[in-house]
C-alpha positions in Angstrom: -10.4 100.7 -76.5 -12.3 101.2 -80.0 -15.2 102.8 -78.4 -13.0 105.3 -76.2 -10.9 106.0 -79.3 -14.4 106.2 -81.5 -15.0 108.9 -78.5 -12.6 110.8 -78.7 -11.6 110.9 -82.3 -15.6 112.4 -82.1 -14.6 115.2 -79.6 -11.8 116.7 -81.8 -14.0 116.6 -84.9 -16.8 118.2 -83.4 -14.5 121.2 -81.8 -12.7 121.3 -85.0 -16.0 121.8 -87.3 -17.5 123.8 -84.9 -14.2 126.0 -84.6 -14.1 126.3 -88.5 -18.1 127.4 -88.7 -17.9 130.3 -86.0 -14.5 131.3 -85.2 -12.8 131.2 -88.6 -15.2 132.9 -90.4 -15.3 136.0 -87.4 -11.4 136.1 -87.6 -12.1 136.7 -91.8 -15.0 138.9 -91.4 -13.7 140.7 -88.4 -10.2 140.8 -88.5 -9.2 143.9 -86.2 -11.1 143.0 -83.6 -10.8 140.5 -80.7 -13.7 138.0 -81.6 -13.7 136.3 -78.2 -17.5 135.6 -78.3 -17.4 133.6 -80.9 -14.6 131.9 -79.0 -16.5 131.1 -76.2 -19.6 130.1 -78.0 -17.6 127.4 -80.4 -16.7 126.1 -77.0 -19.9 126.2 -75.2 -21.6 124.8 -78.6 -19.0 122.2 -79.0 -19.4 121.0 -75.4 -23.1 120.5 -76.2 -23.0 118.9 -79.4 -20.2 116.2 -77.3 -22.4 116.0 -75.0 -25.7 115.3 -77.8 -23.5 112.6 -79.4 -23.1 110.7 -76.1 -26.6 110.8 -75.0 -27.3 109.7 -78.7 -24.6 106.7 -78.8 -25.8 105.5 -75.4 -23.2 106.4 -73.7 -24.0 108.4 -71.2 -27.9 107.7 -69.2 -29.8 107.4 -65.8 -27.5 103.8 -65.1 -24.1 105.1 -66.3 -23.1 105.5 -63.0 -22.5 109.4 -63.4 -24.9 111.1 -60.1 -25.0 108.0 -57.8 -25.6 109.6 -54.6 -22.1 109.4 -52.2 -22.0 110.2 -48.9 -21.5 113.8 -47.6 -18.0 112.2 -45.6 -17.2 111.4 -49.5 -17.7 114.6 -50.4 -16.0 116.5 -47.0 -13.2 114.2 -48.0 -13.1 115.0 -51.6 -11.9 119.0 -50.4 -9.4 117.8 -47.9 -7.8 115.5 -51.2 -7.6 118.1 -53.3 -6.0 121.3 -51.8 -3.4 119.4 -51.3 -2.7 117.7 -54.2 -3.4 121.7 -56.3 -0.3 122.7 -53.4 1.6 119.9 -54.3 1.3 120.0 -58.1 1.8 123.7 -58.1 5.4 123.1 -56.5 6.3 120.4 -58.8 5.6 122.7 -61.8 7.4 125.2 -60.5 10.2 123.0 -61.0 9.5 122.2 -64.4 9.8 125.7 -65.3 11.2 124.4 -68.6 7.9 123.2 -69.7 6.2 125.7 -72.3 2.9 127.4 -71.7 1.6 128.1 -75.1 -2.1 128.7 -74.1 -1.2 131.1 -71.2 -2.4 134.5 -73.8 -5.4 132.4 -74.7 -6.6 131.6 -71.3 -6.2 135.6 -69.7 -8.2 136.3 -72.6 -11.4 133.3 -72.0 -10.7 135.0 -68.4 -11.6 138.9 -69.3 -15.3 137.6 -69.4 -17.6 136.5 -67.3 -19.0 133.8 -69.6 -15.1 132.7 -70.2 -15.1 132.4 -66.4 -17.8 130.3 -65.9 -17.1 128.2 -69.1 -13.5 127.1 -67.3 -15.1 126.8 -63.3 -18.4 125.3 -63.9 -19.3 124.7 -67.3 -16.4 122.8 -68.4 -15.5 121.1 -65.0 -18.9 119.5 -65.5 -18.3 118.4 -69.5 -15.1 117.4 -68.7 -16.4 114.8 -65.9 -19.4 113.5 -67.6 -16.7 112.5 -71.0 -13.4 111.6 -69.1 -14.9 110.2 -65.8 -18.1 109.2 -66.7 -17.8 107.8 -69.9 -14.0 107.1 -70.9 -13.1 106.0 -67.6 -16.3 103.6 -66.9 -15.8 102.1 -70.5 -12.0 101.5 -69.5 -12.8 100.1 -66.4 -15.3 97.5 -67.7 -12.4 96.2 -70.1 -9.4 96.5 -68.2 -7.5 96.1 -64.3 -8.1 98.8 -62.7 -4.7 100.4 -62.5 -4.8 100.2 -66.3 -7.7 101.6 -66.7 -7.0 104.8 -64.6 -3.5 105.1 -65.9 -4.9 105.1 -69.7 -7.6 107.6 -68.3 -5.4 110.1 -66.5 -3.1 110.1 -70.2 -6.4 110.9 -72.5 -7.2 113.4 -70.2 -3.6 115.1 -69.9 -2.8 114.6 -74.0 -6.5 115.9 -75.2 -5.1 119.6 -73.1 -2.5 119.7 -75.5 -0.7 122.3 -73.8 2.4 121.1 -72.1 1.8 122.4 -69.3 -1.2 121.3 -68.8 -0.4 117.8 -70.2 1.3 117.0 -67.1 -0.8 118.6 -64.4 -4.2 118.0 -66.2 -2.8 113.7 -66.1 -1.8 113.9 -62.6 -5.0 115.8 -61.5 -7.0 113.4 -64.2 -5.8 110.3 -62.5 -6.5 111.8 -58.6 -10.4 112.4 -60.3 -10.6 108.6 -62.2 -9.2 106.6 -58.7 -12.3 108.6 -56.9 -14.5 108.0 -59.6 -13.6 104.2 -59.5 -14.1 104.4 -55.5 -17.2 106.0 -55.7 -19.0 105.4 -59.2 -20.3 108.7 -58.9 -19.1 112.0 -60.4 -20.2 114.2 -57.4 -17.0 114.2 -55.9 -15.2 114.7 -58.9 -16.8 117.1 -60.0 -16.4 119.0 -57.0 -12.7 118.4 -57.0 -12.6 119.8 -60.6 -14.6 123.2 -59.5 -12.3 124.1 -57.0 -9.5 123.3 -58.6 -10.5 125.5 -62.0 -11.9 128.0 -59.6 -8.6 128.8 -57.6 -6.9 128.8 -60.7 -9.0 131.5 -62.1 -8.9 133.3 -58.9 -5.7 133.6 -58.0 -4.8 134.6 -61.6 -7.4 137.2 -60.7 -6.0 138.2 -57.1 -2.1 137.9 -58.6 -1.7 138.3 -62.1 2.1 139.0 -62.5 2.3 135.4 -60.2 2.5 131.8 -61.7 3.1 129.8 -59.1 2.1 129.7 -55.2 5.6 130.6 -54.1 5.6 133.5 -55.7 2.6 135.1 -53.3 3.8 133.4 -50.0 6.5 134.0 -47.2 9.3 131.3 -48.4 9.0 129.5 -44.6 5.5 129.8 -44.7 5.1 127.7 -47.9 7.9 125.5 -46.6 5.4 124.4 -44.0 2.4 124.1 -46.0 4.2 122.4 -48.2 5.0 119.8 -45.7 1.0 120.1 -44.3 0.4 119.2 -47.5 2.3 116.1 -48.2 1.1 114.8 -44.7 -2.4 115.8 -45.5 -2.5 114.0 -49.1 -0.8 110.6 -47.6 -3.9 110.4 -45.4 -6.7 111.2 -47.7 -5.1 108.9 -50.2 -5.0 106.0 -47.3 -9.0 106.9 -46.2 -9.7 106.8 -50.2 -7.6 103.4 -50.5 -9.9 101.9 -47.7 -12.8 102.7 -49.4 -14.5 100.0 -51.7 -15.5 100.4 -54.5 -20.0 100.3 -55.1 -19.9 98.4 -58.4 -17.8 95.6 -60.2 -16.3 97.1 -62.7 -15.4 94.7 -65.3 -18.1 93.4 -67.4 
């Protein structure tokens, strides 16, 4: 637990000093415009300097168990998981309309740029994996019962968004992402999981901007049944997943 705390107690101080060396300073210099650049380069640059620190520490290498190869059933399967679960989430948030979105301004402005766009579906999808799946999550899991391990995991990766909203659908998804990367020891199919889900965020936002949930854009019997689809469709993925073994023994 002291070197996933070490880890992450790294991650804020790097996005906080590299926050305070490029964004500050634009907001003083340039104070009537909209310095969203320098936004997205603090968090491309603090990504990379993580990223540095983990290769550094030994943390992250060729055996970490991050691009094992998994086979392309995994992968197939890895789609079919998570449309569902995005459908399934989306509904429960919509009835937790109560929770606050403070980043939502934030976030439509990352989106106005390209670069914003491909920081949140590619770029950070991929950061995110390598430090919550495949480094948090295999240190926890070479300490601790699996169920422990994953549960700890999917709450460092739902309390580090810090946005309530977020907090609760970025745990859930985080814990879908850490059971497949303790079934596979690979972060292929997370990683894939992680793109689509960012990139139909960002696209529907795109396609419906005055929407925030799925209801919102459907025919109410029409998302009745894929709401049910989905539920049926999750149950079985979750089962094929639950059958499958996992490559490596954990726990060192």
């Amino acid at each position: 637990m002291k070197a996933v705390l070490k880890i992450i107690v790294a991650y804020i101080v790097i996005q906080l000093s590299v926050t305070f060396l490029l964004v500050i300073p634009s907001n003083l210099l340039f104070p009537e415009k909209e310095n969203i650049h320098f936004v997205l380069l603090s968090m491309l640059t603090s990504n990379i300097l993580t990223l540095i620190y983990l290769w550094k520490a030994g943390y992250i290498g060729a055996k970490r168990y991050l691009w094992s190869p998994v086979p392309v059933c995994c992968l197939l399967l890895s789609v079919l998981f998570i449309l569902p679960a995005i459908f399934l989430l989306d509904y429960l948030l919509s009835c937790l309309t109560w929770l606050p979105d403070i980043m939502k301004q934030e976030f439509d402005v990352i989106q106005s740029e390209w670069f914003g766009i491909a920081l949140i579906t590619i770029i950070g999808p991929v950061f995110e994996e390598i430090l919550f799946r495949g480094t948090i999550t295999r240190i926890l899991l070479n300490h601790y019962s699996p169920m422990k391990a994953l549960l700890l995991s999917a709450l460092f990766f739902g309390v580090i968004h810090i946005n309530p909203v977020q907090v609760l659908g970025a745990g859930l998804i985080g814990l879908l992402l850490a059971w497949i990367y303790y079934k596979t020891a690979s972060l292929l199919p997370c990683l894939i999981i992680h793109i689509i889900n960012n990139s139909l965020s960002v696209f529907l936002g795109k396609i419906y901007p005055g929407a925030n949930y799925l209801k919102e854009i459907m025919n109410e019997n029409v998302y009745r049944v894929l709401l049910v689809l989905s539920l049926i469709l999750l149950i079985g993925t979750c089962w094929k997943w639950g059958k499958q073994r996992s490559p490596v023994n954990w726990l060192m």
